[in-house]
N, C-alpha and C positions, 0 to 999 in steps of 0.2 A: 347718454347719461355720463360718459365717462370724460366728455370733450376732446379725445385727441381718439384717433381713428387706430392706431400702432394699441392704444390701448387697448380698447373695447374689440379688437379683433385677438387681441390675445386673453381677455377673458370668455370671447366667444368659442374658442379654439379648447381652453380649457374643459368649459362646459360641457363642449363637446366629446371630448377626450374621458371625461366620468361618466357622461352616459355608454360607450362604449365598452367601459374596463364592469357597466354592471351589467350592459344587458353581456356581455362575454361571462359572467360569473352566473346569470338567467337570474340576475333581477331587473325587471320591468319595472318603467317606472311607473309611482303608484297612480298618478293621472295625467290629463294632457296639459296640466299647467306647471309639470314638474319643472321644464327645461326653462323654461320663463322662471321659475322661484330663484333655480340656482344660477342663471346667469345673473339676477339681481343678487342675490347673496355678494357671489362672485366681485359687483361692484363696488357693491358696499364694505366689503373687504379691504380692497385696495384703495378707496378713498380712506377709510382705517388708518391706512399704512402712510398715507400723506399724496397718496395719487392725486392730485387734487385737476378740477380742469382749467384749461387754459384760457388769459384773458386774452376773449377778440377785440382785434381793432374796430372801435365805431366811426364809421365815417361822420362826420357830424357838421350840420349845415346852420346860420345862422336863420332863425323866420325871420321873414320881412313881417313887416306892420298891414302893409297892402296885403 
């Protein structure tokens, strides 16, 4: 989602990092789709902020007519 890997491992890292500081304060989170909503937040944050992802190079071939 994020296209550069240094990114998305540090919003995974994040993520991470808030599920731990609640279940440390004993809150659980409310379902099993919590970690998936806020690592998507998480993204959509930082594309927000101009994180934007990287253009790949296409290799690109001419088609023959044959």
């Amino acid at each position: 989602m994020m296209g550069e890997e240094s990114h998305a491992q540090q919003i995974f890292q994040d993520t991470v990092r808030e599920a731990a500081f609640h279940a440390a304060n004993g809150e659980a989170p409310p379902d099993r789709y919590w970690f998936f909503r806020e690592a998507r937040w998480h993204c959509l944050a930082a594309a927000a902020k101009g994180v934007q992802p990287e253009m790949g190079a296409n290799d690109t071939a001419d088609v023959s007519d044959q």
